[in-house]
TORKOL-4160 file (C-alpha; in steps of 0.2 Angstrom, whole numbers, padded with zeros to 4 digits, m for minus):
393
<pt num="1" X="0263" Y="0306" Z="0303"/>
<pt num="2" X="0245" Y="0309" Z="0301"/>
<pt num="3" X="0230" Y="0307" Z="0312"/>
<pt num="4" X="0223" Y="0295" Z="0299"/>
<pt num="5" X="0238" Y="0284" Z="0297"/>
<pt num="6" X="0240" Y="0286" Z="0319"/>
<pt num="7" X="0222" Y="0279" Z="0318"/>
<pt num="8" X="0224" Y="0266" Z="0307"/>
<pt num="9" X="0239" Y="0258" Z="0317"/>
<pt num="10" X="0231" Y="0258" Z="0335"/>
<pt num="11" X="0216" Y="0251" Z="0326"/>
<pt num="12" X="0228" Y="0237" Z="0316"/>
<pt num="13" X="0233" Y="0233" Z="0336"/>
<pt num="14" X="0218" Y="0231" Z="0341"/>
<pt num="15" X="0211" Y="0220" Z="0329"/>
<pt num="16" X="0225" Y="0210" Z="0333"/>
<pt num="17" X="0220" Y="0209" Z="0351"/>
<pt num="18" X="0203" Y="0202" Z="0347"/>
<pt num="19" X="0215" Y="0191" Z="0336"/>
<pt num="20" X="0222" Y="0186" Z="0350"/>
<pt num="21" X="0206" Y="0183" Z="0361"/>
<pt num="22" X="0200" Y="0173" Z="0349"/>
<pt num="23" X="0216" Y="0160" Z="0349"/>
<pt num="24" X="0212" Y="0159" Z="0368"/>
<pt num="25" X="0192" Y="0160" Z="0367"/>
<pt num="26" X="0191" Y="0147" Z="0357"/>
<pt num="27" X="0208" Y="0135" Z="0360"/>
<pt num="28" X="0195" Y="0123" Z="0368"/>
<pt num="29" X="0189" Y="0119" Z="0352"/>
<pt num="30" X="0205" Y="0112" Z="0346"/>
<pt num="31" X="0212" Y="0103" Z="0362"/>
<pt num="32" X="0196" Y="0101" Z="0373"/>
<pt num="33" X="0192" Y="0084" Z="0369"/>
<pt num="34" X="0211" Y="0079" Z="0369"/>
<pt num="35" X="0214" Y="0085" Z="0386"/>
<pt num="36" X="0199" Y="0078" Z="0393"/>
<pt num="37" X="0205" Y="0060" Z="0388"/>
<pt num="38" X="0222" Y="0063" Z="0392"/>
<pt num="39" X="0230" Y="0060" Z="0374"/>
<pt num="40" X="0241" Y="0076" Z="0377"/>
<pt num="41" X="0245" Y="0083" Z="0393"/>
<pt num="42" X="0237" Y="0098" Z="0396"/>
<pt num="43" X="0251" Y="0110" Z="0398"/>
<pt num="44" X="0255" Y="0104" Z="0380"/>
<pt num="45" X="0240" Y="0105" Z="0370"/>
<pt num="46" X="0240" Y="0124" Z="0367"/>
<pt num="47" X="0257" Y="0123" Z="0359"/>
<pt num="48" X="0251" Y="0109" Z="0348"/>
<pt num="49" X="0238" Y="0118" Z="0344"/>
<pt num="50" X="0245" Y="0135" Z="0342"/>
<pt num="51" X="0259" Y="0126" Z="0330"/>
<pt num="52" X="0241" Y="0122" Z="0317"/>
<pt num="53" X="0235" Y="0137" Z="0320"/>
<pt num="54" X="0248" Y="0145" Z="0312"/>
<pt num="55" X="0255" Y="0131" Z="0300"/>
<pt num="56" X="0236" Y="0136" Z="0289"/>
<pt num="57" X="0246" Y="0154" Z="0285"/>
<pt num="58" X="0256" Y="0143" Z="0270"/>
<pt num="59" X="0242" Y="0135" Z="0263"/>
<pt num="60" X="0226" Y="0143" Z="0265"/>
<pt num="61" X="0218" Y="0159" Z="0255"/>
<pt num="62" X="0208" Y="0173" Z="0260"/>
<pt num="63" X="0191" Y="0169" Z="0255"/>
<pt num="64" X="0183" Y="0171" Z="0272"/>
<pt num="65" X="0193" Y="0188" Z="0273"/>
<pt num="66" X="0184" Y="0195" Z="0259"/>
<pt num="67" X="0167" Y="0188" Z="0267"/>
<pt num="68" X="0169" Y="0198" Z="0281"/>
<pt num="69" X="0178" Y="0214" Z="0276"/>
<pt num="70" X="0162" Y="0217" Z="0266"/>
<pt num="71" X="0151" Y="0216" Z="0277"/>
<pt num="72" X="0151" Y="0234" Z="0280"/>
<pt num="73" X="0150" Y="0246" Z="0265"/>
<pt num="74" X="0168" Y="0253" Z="0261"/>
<pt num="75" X="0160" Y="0270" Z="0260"/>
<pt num="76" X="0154" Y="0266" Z="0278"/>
<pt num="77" X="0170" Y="0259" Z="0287"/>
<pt num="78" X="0178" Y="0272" Z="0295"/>
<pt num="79" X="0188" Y="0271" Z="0310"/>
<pt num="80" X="0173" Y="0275" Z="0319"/>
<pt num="81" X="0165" Y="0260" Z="0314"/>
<pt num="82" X="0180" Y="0247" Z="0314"/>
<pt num="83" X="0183" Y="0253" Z="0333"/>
<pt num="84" X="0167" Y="0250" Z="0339"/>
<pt num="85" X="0165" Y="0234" Z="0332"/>
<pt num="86" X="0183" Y="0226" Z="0338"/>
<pt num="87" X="0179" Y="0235" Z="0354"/>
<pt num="88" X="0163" Y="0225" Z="0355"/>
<pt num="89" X="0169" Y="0207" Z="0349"/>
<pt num="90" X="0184" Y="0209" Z="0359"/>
<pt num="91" X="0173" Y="0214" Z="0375"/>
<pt num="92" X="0160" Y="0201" Z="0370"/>
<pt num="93" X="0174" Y="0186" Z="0369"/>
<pt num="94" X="0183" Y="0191" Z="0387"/>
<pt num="95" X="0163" Y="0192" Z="0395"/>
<pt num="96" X="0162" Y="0173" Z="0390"/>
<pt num="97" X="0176" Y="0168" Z="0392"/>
<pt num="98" X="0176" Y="0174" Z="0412"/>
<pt num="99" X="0161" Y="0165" Z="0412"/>
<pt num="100" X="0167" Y="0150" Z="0404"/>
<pt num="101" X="0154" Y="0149" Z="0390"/>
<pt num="102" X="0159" Y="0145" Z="0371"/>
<pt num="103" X="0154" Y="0156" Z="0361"/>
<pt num="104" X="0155" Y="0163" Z="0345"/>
<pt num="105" X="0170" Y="0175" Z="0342"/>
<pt num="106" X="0166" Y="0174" Z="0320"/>
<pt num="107" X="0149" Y="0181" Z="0328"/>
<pt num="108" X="0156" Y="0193" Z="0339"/>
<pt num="109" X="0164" Y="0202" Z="0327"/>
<pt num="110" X="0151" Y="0200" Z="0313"/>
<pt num="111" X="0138" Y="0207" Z="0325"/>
<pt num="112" X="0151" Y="0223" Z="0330"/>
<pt num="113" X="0153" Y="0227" Z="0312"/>
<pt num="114" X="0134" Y="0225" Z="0310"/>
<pt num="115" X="0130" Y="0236" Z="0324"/>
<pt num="116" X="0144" Y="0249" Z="0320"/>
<pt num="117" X="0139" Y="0251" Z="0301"/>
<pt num="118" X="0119" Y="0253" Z="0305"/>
<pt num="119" X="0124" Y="0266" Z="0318"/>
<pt num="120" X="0135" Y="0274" Z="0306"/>
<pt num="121" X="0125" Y="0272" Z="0291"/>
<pt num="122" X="0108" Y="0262" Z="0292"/>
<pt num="123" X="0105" Y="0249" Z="0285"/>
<pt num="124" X="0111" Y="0252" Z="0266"/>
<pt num="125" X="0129" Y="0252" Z="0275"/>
<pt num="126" X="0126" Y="0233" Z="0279"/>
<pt num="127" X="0133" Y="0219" Z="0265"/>
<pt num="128" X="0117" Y="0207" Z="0268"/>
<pt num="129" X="0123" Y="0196" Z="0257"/>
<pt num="130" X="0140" Y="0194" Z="0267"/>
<pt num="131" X="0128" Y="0192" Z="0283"/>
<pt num="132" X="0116" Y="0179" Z="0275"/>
<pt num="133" X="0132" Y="0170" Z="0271"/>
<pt num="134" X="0135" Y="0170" Z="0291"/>
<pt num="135" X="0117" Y="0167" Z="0295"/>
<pt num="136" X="0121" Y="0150" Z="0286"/>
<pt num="137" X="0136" Y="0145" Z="0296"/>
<pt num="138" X="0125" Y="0148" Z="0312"/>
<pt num="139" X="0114" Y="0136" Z="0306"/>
<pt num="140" X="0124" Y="0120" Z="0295"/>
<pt num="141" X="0137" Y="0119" Z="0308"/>
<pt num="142" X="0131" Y="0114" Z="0323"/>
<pt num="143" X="0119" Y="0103" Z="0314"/>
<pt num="144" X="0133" Y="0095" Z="0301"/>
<pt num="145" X="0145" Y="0094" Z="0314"/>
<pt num="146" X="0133" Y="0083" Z="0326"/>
<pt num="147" X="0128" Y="0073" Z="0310"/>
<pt num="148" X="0146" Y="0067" Z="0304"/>
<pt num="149" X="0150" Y="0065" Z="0324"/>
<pt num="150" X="0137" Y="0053" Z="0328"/>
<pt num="151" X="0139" Y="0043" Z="0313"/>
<pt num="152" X="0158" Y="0044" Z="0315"/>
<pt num="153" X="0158" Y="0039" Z="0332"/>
<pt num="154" X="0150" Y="0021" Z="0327"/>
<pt num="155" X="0161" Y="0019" Z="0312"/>
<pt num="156" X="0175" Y="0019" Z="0326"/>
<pt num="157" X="0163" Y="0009" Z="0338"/>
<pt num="158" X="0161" Y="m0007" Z="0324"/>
<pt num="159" X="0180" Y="m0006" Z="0321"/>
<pt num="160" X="0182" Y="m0005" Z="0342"/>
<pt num="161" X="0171" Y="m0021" Z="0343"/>
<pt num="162" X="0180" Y="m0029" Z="0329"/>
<pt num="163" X="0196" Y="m0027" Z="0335"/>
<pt num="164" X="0192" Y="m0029" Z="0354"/>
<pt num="165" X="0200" Y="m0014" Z="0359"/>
<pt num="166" X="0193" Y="m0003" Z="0376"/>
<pt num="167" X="0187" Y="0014" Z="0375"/>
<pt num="168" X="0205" Y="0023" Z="0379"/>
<pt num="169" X="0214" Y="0012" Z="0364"/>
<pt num="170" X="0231" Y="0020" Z="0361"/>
<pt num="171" X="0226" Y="0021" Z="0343"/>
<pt num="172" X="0210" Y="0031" Z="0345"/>
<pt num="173" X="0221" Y="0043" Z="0356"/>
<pt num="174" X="0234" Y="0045" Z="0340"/>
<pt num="175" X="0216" Y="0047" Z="0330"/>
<pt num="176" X="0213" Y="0062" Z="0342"/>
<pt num="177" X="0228" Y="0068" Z="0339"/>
<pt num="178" X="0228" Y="0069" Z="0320"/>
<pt num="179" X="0211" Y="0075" Z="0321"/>
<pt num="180" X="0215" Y="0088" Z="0333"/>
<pt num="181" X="0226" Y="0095" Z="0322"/>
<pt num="182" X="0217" Y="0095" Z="0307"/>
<pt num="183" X="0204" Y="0104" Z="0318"/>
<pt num="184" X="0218" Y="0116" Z="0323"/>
<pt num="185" X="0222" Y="0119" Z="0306"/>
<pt num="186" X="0205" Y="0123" Z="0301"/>
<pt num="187" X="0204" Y="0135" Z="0314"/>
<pt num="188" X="0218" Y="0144" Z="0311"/>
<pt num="189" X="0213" Y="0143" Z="0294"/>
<pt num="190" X="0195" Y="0150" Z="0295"/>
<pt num="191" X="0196" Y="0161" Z="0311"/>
<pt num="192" X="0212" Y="0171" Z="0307"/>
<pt num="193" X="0204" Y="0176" Z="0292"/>
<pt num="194" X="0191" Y="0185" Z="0301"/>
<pt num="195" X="0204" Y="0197" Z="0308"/>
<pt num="196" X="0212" Y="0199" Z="0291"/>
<pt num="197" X="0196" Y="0204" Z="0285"/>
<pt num="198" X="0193" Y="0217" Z="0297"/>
<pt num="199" X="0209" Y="0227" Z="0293"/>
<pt num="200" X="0208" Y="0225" Z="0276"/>
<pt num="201" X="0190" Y="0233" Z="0275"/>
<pt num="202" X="0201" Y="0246" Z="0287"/>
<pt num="203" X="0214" Y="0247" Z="0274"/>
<pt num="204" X="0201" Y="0249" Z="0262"/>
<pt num="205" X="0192" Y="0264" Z="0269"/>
<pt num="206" X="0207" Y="0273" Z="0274"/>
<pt num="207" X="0213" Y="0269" Z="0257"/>
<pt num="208" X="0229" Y="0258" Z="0260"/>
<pt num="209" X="0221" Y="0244" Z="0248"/>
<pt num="210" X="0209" Y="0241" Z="0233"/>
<pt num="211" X="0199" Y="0230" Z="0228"/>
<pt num="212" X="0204" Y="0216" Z="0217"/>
<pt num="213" X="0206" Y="0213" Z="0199"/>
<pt num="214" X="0188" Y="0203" Z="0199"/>
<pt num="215" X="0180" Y="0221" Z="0206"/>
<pt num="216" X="0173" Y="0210" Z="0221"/>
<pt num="217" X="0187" Y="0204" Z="0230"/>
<pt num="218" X="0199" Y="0214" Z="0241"/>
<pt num="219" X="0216" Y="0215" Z="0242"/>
<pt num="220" X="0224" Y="0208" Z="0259"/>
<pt num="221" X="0242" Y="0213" Z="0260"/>
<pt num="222" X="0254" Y="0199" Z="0266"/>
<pt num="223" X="0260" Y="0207" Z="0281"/>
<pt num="224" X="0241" Y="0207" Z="0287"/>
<pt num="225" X="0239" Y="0188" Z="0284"/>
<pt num="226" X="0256" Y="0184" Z="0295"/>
<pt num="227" X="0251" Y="0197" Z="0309"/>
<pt num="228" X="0236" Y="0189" Z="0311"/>
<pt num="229" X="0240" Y="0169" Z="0310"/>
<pt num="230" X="0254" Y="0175" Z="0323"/>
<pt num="231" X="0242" Y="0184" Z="0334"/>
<pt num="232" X="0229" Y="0169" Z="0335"/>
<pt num="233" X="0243" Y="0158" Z="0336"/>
<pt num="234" X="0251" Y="0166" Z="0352"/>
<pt num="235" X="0232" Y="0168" Z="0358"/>
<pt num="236" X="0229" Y="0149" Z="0355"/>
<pt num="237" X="0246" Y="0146" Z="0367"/>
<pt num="238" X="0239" Y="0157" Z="0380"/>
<pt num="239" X="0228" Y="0147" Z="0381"/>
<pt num="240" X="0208" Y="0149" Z="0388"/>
<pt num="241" X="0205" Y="0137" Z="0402"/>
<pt num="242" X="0190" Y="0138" Z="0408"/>
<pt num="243" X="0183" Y="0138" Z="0390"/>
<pt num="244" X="0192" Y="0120" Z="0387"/>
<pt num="245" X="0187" Y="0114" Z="0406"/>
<pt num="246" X="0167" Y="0117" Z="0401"/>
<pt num="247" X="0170" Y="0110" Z="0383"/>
<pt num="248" X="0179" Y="0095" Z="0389"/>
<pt num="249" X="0174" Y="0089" Z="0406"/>
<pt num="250" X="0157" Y="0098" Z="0408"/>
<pt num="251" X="0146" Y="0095" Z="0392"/>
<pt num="252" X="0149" Y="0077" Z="0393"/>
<pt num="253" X="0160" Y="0061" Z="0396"/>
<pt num="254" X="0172" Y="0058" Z="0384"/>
<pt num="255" X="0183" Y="0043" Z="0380"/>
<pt num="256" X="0198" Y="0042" Z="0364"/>
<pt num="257" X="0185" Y="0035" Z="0353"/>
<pt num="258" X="0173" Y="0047" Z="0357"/>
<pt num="259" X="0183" Y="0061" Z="0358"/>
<pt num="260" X="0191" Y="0055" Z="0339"/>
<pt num="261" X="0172" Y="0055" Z="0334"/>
<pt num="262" X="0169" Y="0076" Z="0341"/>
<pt num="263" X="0185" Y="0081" Z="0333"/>
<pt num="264" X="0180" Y="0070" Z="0316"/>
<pt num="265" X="0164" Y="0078" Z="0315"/>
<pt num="266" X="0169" Y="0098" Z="0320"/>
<pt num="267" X="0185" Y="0096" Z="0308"/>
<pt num="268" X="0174" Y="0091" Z="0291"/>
<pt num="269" X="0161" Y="0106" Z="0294"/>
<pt num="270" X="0174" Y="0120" Z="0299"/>
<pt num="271" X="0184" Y="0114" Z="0280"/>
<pt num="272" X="0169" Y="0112" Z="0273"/>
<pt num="273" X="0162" Y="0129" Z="0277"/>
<pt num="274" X="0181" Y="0136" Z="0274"/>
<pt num="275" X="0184" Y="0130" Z="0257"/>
<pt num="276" X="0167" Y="0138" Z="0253"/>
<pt num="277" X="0171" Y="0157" Z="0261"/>
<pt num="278" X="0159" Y="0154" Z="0275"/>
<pt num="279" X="0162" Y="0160" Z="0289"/>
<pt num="280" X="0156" Y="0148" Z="0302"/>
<pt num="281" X="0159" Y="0147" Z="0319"/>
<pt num="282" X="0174" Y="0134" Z="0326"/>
<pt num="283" X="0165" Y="0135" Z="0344"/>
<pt num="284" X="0147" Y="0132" Z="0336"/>
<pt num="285" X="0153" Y="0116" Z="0326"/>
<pt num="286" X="0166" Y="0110" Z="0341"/>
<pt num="287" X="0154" Y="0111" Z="0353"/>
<pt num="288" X="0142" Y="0101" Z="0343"/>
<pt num="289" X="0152" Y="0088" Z="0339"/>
<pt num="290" X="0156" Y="0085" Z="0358"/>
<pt num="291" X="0139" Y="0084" Z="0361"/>
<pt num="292" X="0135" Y="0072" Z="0345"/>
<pt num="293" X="0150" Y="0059" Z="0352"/>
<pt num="294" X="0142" Y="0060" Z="0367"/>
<pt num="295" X="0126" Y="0055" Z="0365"/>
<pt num="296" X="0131" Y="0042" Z="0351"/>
<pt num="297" X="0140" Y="0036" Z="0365"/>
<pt num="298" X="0127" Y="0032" Z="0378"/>
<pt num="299" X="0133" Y="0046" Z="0390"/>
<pt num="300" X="0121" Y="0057" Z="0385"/>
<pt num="301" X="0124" Y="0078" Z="0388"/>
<pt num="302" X="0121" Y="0090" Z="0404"/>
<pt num="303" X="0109" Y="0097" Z="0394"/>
<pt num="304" X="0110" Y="0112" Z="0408"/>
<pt num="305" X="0127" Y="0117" Z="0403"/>
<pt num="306" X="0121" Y="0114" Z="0384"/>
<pt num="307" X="0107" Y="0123" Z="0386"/>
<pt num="308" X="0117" Y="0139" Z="0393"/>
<pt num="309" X="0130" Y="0136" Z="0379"/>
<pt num="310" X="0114" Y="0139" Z="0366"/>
<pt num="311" X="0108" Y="0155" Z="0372"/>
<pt num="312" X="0125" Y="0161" Z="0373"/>
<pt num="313" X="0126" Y="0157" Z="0355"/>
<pt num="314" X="0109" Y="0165" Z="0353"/>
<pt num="315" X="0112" Y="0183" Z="0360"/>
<pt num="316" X="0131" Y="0184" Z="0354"/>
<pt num="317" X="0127" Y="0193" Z="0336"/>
<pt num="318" X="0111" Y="0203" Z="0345"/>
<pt num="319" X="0123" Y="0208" Z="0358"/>
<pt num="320" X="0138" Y="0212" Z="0350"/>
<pt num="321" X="0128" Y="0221" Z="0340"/>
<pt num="322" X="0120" Y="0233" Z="0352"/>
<pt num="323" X="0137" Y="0235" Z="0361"/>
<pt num="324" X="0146" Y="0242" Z="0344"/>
<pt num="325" X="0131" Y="0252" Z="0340"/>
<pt num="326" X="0131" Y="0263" Z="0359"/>
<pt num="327" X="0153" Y="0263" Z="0357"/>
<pt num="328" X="0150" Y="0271" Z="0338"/>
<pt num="329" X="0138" Y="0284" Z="0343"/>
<pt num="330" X="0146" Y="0288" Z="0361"/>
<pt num="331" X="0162" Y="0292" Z="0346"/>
<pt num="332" X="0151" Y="0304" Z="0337"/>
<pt num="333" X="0147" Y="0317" Z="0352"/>
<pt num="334" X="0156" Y="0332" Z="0354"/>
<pt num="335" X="0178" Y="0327" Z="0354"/>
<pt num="336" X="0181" Y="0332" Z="0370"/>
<pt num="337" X="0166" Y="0324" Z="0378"/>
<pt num="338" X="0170" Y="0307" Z="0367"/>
<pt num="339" X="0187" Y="0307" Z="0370"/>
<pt num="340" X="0184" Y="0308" Z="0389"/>
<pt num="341" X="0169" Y="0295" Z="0387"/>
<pt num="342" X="0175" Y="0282" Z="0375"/>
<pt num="343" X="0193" Y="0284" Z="0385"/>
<pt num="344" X="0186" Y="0280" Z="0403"/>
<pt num="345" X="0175" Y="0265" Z="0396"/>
<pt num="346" X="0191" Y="0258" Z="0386"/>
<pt num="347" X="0203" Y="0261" Z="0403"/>
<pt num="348" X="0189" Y="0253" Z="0413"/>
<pt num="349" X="0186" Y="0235" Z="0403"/>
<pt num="350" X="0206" Y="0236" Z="0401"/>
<pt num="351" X="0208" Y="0236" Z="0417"/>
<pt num="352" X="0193" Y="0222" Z="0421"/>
<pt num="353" X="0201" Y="0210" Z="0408"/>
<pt num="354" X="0218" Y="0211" Z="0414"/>
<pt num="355" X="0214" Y="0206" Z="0435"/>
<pt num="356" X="0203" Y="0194" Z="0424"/>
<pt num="357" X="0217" Y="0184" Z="0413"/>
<pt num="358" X="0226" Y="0186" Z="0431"/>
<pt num="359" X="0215" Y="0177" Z="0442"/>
<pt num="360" X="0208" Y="0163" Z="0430"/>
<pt num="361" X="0211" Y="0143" Z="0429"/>
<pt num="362" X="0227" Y="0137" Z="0423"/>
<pt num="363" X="0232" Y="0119" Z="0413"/>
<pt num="364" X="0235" Y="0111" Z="0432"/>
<pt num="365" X="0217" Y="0115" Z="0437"/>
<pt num="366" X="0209" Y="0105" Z="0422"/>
<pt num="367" X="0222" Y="0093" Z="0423"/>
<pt num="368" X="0217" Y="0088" Z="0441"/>
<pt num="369" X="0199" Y="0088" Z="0438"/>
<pt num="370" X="0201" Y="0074" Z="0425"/>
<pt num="371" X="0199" Y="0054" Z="0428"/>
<pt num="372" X="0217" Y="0046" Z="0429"/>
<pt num="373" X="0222" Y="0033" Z="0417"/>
<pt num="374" X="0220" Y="0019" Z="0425"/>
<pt num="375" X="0200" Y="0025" Z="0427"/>
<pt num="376" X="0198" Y="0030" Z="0407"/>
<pt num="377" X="0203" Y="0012" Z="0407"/>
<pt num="378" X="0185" Y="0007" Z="0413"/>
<pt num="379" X="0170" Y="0011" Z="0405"/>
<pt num="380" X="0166" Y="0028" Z="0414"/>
<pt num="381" X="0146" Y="0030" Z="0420"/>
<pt num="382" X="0140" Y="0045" Z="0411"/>
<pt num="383" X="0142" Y="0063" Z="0424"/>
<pt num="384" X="0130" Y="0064" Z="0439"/>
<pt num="385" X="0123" Y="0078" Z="0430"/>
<pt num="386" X="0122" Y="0070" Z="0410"/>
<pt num="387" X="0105" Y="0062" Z="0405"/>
<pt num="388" X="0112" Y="0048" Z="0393"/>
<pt num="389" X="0102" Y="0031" Z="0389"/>
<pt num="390" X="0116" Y="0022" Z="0397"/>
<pt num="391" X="0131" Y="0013" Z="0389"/>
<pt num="392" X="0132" Y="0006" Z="0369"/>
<pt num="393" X="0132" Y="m0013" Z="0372"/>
């Protein structure tokens, strides 16, 4: 076995690892909302999730793979460069995920291949195109998905009224349930596709696929696309706790019908940007969305937490970026000297993440922290800390 094809493989891996980070990064923005109004208990959400995630392997192309696996020039992505940028996303989504912040992993990884390829290359090495196709995501979905959640969340509240139901309706919970999975579908849909891409611009430099018949697509072998709806799937099930505590409990006060109108409104951007090979970020229009149904709902947003979620989003591509950038060159110095380097750097975050992922919140934690039936009965005030203009009347 070669040292190329040795390469490739533990490379494959650890794309799937950041797979696997980004199924537990950003579970919270499939079952956030339905945790926080108690439509699924907690304990069972990541499952119903994870069983989404992977059902979009059957029906969904590879558009957004081919997006992303140019974004670095084939001439360019070497396993140098793929290393460093999956070492980057992958440190980048465990850093926020500690601190509880939703982020972007679509923008981890485009900022790690970003920094890699300019190290490696300059800027000719970069796709722009593919990039400015990013950049537009970063944009439209935050501000679609607030849009279509603030008027969905008064289409519900004018059938509410009509039919005199409270704010916890059984039906609005089963809407929150359809739409979560739709939302689960699509983020199966467009994030395992951003792993796909990544080893099939691997396969690509190393020469284990083409490009395809059209001369601007590439090829993405089958057994890459089922890898990788399995490995965001299984990270989805892991589930990422602290990520679904902030999106669901801390951003604002959520109800069935306002949780329907979040999920509503982050499902049509993410299928939206999907169906057009853009690939946006699930936490960016997720988030959004919460914060839209909240405000159309008079309990406002902790504008604190939101405003900490924003800059996160901010310096994700910037920082992801640099990190890839230092991991490529600190490759490039003399072998023993990188191996020793690169090796105690790798061993050290390793060993970070794992007391990390062993001393986090759990599905009990969240769980106790949310209001009990009987009090999502009641119109809940908006959080000591939310600035709302008070109740819809």
């Amino acid at each position: 076995m070669d040292i190329l094809l040795i390469s490739v493989i533990v490379l494959v891996a650890l794309a799937l690892i950041f797979d696997f980070t980004n199924g537990f990064h950003d579970a919270a923005n499939t079952v956030a909302t339905v945790v926080a109004t108690r439509a699924l208990p907690a304990k069972w959400a990541p499952a119903f999730a994870a069983v989404f995630n992977f059902l979009a392997y059957f029906v969904v192309g590879t558009a957004v793979a081919s997006t992303i696996a140019k974004t670095v020039d084939s001439k360019f992505a070497g396993t140098a460069v793929v290393f460093a940028a999956l070492f980057a996303a992958v440190a980048w989504n465990y850093i926020t995920w500690h601190l509880g912040m939703p982020s972007s992993s679509s923008h981890a990884i485009i900022g790690g291949l970003v920094g890699a390829g300019l190290a490696a290359g300059g800027f000719a090495a970069i796709s722009w195109d593919s990039v400015s196709k990013a950049a537009i995501g970063i944009v439209a979905s935050p501000a679609v998905a607030i849009a279509i959640a603030f008027v969905a969340f008064y289409l519900i509240l004018g059938i509410q009224r009509l039919l005199k139901w409270h704010d916890n309706h059984p039906v609005f919970k089963g809407l929150q349930l359809l739409s979560s999975a739709a939302l689960s579908f699509g983020h199966g849909a467009n994030d395992a596709q951003k792993t796909m891409g990544v080893i099939a611009a691997l396969l690509l430099g190393a020469g284990y696929t083409s490009v395809g018949a059209d001369g601007k697509s590439i090829e993405v072998p089958e057994w890459v696309a089922l890898a990788s709806y399995s490995a965001i799937a299984i990270g989805t099930l892991w589930g990422g706790w602290k990520i679904i505590e902030t999106m669901g409990l801390k951003i604002t006060t959520l109800h069935a019908n306002s949780g329907a109108a979040a999920n509503i409104g982050s499902t049509t951007a993410i299928f939206g940007a999907t169906s057009m090979g853009v690939p946006i970020s699930t936490t960016h229009a997720a988030a959004s969305s919460v914060v839209g149904a909240g405000v159309a709902s008079g309990k406002g947003a902790n504008w604190k937490v939101v405003g900490e979620m924003v800059l996160a989003w901010v310096v994700t591509i910037p920082a992801a970026c640099a990190i890839s950038f230092i991991m490529f060159r600190l490759t490039q110095l003399p072998t023993a000297l990188a191996w020793i380097t690169v090796g105690t750097i790798v061993a050290a975050f390793t060993g970070w993440a794992i007391w990390a992922m062993l001393h986090t919140i759990h599905a009990d934690d969240v769980e106790a922290e949310i209001p009990s039936e009987n009090q999502l009965e009641k119109p809940l005030p908006a959080h000591p800390h939310l600035s709302g203009h008070g109740p819809v009347e």
